[in-house]
C-alpha positions in Angstrom: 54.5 -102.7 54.2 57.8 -102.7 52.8 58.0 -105.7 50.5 61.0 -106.9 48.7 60.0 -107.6 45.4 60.9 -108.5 41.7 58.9 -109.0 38.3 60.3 -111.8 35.9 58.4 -110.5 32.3 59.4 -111.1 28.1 58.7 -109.9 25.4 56.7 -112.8 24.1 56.0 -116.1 24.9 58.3 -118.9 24.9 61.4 -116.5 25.6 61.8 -118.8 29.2 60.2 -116.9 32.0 59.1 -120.1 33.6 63.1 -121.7 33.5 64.5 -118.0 34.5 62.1 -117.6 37.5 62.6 -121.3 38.9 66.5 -120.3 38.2 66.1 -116.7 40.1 63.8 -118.4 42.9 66.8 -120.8 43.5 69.3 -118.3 43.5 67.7 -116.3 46.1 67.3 -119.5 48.2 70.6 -120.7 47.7 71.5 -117.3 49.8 70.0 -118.1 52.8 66.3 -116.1 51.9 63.0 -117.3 51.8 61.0 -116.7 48.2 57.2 -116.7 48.0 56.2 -116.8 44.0 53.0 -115.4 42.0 52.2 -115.7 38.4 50.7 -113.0 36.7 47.3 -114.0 34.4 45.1 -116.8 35.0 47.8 -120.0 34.0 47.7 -123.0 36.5 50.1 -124.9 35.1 53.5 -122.6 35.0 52.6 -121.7 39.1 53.3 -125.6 39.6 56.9 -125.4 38.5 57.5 -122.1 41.0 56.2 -123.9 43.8 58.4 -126.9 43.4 61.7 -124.4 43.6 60.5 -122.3 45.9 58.9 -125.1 48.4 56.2 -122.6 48.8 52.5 -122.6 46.9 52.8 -119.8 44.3 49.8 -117.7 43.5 48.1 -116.0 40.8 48.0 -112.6 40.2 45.2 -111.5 38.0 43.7 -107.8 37.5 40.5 -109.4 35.2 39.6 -112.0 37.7 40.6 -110.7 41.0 40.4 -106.5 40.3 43.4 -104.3 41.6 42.1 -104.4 44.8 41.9 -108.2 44.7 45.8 -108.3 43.3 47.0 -105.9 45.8 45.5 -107.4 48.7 46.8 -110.9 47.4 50.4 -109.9 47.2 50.7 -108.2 50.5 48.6 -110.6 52.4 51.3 -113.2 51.0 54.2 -111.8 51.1 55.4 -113.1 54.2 58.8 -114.4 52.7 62.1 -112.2 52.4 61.4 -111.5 49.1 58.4 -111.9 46.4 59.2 -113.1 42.7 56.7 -113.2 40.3 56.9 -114.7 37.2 54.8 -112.6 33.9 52.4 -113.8 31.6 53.0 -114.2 27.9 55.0 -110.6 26.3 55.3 -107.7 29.0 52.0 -105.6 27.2 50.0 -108.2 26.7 46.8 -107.7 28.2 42.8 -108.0 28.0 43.0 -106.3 24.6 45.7 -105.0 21.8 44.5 -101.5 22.7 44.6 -102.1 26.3 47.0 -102.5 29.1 44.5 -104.6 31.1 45.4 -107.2 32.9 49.3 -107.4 31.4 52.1 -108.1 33.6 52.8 -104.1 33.1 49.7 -103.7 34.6 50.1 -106.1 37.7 53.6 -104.3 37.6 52.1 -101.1 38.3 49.3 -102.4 40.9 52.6 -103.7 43.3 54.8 -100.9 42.4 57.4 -103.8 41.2 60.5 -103.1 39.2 60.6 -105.7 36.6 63.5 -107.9 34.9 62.9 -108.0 30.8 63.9 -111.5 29.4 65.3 -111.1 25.5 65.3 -114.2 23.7 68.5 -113.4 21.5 68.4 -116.7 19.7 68.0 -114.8 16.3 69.6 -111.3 16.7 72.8 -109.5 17.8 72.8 -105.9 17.6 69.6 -105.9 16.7 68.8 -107.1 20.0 69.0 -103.2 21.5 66.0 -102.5 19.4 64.1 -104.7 20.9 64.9 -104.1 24.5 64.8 -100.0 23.7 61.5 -100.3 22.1 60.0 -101.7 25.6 61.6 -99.4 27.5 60.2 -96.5 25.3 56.8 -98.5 24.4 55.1 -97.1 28.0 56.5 -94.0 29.6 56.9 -95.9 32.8 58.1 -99.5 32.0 59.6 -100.3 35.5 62.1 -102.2 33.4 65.0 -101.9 35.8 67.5 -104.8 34.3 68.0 -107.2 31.3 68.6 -111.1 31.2 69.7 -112.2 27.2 68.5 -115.9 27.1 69.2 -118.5 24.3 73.2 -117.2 23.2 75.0 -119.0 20.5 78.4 -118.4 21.9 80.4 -115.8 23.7 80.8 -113.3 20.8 77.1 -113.6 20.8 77.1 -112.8 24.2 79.6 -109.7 23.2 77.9 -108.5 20.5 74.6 -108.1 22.3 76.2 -106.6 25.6 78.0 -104.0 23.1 74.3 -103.0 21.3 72.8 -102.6 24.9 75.2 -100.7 26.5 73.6 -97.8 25.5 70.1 -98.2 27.0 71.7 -97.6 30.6 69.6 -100.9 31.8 72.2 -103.3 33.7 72.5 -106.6 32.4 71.6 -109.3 35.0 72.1 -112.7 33.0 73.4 -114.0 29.7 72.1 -117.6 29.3 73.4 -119.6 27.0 71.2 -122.2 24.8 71.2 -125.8 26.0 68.2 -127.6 24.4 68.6 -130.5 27.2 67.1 -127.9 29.2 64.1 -127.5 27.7 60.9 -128.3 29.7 58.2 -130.5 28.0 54.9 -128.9 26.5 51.9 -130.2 25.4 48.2 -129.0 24.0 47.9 -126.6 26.8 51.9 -125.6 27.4 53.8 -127.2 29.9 52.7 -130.3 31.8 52.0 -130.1 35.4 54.4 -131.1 37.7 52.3 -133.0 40.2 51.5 -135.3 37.1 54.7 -136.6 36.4 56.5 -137.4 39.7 60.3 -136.5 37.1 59.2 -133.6 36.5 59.8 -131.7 40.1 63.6 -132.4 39.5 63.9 -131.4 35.9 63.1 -128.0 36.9 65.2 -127.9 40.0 67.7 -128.9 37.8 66.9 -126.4 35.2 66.9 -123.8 38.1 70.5 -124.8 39.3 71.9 -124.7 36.0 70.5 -121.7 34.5 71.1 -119.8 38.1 75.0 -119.8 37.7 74.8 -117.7 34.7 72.1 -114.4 36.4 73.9 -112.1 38.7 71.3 -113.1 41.7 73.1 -110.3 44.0 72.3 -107.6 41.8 68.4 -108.7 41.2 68.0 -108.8 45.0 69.7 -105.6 45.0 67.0 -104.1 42.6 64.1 -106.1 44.5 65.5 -104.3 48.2 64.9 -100.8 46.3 61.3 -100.8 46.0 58.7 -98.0 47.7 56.2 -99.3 50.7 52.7 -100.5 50.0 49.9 -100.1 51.9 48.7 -102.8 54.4 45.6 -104.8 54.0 43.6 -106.2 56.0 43.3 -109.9 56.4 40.0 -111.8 56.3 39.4 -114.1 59.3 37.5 -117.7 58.9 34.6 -118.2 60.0 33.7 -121.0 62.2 33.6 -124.9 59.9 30.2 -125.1 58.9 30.4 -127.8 56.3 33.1 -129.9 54.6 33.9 -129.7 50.8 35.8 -132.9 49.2 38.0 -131.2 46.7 39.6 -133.9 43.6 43.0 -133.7 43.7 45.4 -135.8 41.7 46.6 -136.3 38.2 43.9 -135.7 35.9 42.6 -132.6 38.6 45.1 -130.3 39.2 43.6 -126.7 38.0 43.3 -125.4 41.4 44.0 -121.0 42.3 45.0 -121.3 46.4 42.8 -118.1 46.9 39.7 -120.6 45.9 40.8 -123.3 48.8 41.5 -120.1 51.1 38.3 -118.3 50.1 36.2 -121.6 50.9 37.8 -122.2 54.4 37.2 -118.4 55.1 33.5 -118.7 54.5 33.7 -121.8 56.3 34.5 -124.9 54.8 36.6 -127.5 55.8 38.0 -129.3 52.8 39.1 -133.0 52.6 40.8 -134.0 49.2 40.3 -137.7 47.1 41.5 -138.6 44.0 38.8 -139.5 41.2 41.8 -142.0 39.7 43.1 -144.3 42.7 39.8 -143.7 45.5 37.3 -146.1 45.4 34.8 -143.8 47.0 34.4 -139.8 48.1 35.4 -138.9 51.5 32.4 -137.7 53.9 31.0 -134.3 52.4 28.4 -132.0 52.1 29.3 -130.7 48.6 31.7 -131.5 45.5 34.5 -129.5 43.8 36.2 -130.9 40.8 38.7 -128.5 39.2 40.0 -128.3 35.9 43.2 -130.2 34.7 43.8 -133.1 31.7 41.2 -135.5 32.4 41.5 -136.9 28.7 45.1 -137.9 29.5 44.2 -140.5 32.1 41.2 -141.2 31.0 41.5 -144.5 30.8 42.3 -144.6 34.6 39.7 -142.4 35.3 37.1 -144.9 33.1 38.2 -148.0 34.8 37.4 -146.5 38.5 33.7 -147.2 38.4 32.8 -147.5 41.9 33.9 -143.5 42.0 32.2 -142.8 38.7 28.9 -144.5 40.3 29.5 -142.7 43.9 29.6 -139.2 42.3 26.4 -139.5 39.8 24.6 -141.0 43.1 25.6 -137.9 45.1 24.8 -135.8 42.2 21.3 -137.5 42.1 20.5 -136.8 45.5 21.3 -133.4 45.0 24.4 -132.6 46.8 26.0 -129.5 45.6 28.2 -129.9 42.7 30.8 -127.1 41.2 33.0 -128.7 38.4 35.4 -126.5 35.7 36.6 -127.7 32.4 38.2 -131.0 33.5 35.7 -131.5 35.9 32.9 -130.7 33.0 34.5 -132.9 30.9 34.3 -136.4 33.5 30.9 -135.4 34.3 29.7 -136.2 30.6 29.6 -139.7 29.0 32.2 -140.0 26.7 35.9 -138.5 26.5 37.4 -138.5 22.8 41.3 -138.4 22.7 43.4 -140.0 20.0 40.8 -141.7 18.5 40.2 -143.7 21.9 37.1 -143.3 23.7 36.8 -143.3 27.6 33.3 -144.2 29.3 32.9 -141.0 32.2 30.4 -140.4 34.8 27.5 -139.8 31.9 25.7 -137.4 35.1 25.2 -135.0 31.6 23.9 -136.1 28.7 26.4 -134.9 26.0 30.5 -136.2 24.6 33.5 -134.4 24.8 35.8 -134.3 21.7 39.5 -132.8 21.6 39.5 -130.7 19.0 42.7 -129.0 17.1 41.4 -125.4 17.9 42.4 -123.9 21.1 39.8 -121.7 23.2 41.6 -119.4 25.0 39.7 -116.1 26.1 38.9 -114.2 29.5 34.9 -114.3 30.3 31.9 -112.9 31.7 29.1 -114.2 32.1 25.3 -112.9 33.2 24.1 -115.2 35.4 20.3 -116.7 34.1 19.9 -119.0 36.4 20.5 -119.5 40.6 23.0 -121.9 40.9 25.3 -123.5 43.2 27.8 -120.6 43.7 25.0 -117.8 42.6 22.2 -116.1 42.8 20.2 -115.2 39.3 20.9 -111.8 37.7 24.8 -111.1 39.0 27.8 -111.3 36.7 30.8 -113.7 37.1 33.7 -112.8 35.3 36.6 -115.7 34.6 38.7 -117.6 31.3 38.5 -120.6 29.4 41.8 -122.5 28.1 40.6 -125.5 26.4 40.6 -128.1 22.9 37.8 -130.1 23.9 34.3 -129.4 22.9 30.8 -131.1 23.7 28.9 -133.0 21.4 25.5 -134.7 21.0 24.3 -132.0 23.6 20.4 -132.9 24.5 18.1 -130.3 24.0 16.9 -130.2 27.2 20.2 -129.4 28.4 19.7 -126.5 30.9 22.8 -123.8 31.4 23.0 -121.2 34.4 25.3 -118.6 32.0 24.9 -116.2 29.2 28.5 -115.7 28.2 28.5 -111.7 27.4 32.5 -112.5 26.1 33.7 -116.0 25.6 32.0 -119.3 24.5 31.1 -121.3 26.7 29.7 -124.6 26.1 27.3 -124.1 23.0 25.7 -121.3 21.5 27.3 -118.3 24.0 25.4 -120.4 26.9 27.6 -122.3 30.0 27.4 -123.6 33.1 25.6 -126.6 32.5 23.1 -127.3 35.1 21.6 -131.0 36.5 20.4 -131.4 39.7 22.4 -129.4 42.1 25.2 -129.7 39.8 26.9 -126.7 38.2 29.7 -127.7 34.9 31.3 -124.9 33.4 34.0 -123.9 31.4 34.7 -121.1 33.1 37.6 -121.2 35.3 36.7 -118.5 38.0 39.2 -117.4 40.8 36.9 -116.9 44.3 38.4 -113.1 44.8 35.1 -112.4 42.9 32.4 -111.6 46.0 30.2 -114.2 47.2 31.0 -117.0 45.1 32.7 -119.0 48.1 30.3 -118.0 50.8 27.4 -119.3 48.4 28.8 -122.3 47.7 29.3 -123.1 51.4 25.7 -122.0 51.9 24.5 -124.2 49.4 26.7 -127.0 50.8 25.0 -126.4 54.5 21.1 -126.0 52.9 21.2 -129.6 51.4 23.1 -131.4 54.8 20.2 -130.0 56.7 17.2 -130.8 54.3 
């Protein structure tokens, strides 16, 4: 499969991979080419901003959740655009572990053979700007960094000073950006908000993308992304034949959703429909429930004020339809959401609070599995990651949880996946590359329709 093919990477955080892409993405349509995006790691949020430039769902490419047979097969089994940009995570190296190139954009790099474009943040350095850069290209002894983009420039001796210091690395320079603060994108507890939240926010970044794309040689990064080696093919999955039909919540406050996990649940059979826990009054026709992740505690007073949906769901619950919720989802199933000292009623289907705290959570997980549940059987491993600030409180004793977390939290005490009826509430966000998990989920979904 000969894919053309580019990585957007940084050396840290905050250097503006997410602006740069969206700019390159444009760029490369602006020519007359199609783009499909990815994001490397497990973020649902930055993939949003991607999607809206490139008019095309971006996907996630993770080696922790989905294994480097998962990420391969993912990126050439959607790669059916001219070319393929993907956008890193966090600094190039950064991986599962300091000692470790797990799971780093390097990594994923390596997996899809893809020559990478190194964003410098040159806000606070000149000359010393070359150190930088030469210590990522030495740092691995192949760092597929194939060209430079300096982001953030004062002025243009800045801009001089820094091509002067780099000219001796051999790396071509692809873009010199200068600082505009107007162009920054808005952030929150979690990083940046989710586009299909606030309708503005779809046309801030393709503005951001136009502006910032005038100053990045676009012709020479499709140049680089043309030179790449062939992959292998692989094979795609057929569905099978709809066997049962998933309502999926979809809207502002539920967001948090990987494409492979809709995919992965039509393939095993599924048909999905999609309501919106804020402005529905009731679910759509189902055999089973998926509530995703997302900011529940930001509409929550939309989300409290719906209670014909609030009462539909604990009902279904209750009856024992099959249930998979993550984070957000977890978080409207208890009673209470805290945020800024207001208090939101929720479906109170478990018997515990949620609380924002000031303390982020951010790890990847795995998890033994205790406990059969929804999506499966007892004695298997699950791995995922949890990205929250909210905790539970007032947690009943009785409380009953399907995972021993052997890294990560969880919900308390090392223990998640809260269990009630046929209702599974985690914290764990879990992509559905892992075996099984969708195929039991739409067996579960079919054994309860037919009891």
């Amino acid at each position: 499969m000969k894919i053309p093919r580019i990585v957007l990477s940084g050396t840290s955080s905050g250097v503006g991979k997410t602006s740069i892409t969206a700019a390159i993405i444009h760029g490369i349509k602006k020519r007359g080419y199609s783009v499909q995006p990815f994001k490397v790691g497990p973020d649902f949020i930055d993939p949003t901003y991607l999607s809206a430039v490139a008019q095309r769902p971006a996907r996630n490419l993770d080696a922790w959740l989905m294994g480097r047979r998962g990420v391969l097969k993912d990126f050439v089994c959607n790669s059916c655009s001219d070319i393929s940009v993907i956008e890193g995570v966090m600094g190039y190296y950064d991986g599962f572990a300091g000692g470790s190139n797990f799971a780093s954009t390097h990594h994923v790099s390596n997996i899809v053979q893809a020559p990478v474009i190194l964003v410098l943040d040159a806000s606070k350095a000149a000359r010393s700007i070359a150190a930088t850069a030469l210590g990522f290209v030495k740092f691995h002894k192949n760092s597929r960094i194939s060209g430079l983009i300096l982001n953030k420039l004062g002025s243009k001796k800045h801009e001089d000073l820094c091509r002067q210091a780099l000219s001796k690395l051999g790396i071509p320079i692809v873009g010199a950006i200068p600082r505009d603060a107007s162009l920054n994108l808005e952030s929150r507890h979690l990083g940046l908000i989710p586009v299909g939240e606030i309708k503005s926010l779809e046309k801030k970044i393709r503005s951001i993308a136009k502006a910032y794309s005038d100053y990045i040689d676009i012709e020479k990064i499709i140049e680089i992304g043309t030179k790449t080696s062939s992959l292998p093919k692989m094979p795609q999955n057929a569905n099978m034949p709809q066997r049962a039909k998933i309502a999926v919540a979809v809207d502002e406050s539920f967001n948090f959703y990987y494409r492979e996990n809709l995919d992965s649940l039509r393939r095993a059979g599924a048909s999905l429909v999609f309501f919106s826990p804020i402005h529905d009054k009731k679910v759509p026709s189902c055999d089973g429930l998926y509530i995703g992740g997302g900011f529940p505690e930001v509409k929550g007073e939309m989300l409290e004020r719906n209670n014909s949906m609030k009462k539909e769901i604990k009902k279904k619950a209750e009856e024992g339809m099959p249930i998979y919720a993550e984070c957000g989802g977890l978080m409207y199933l208890t009673r209470s959401i805290r945020y800024k000292e207001k208090k939101f009623k929720m479906i109170g289907l478990y018997d515990a609070d949620t609380v924002m705290q000031k303390k982020l959570k951010l790890n990847y997980t795995k998890a033994r599995v205790s406990r059969p549940c929804v999506v499966s059987r007892a004695n298997s491993s699950l791995q995922g990651h949890e990205f929250h600030f909210s905790e539970l409180e007032s947690i009943s004793k009785d409380s009953t949880f399907a995972y021993e977390m052997e890294i990560g939290v969880g919900i308390n005490k090392k223990r998640d996946g809260m269990l009630q009826y046929n209702t599974l509430a985690s914290y764990m966000h879990m992509h559905f590359a892992q075996p099984n998990v969708a195929k039991t989920f739409v067996d579960n979904c079919i054994r309860k329709s037919r009891s």
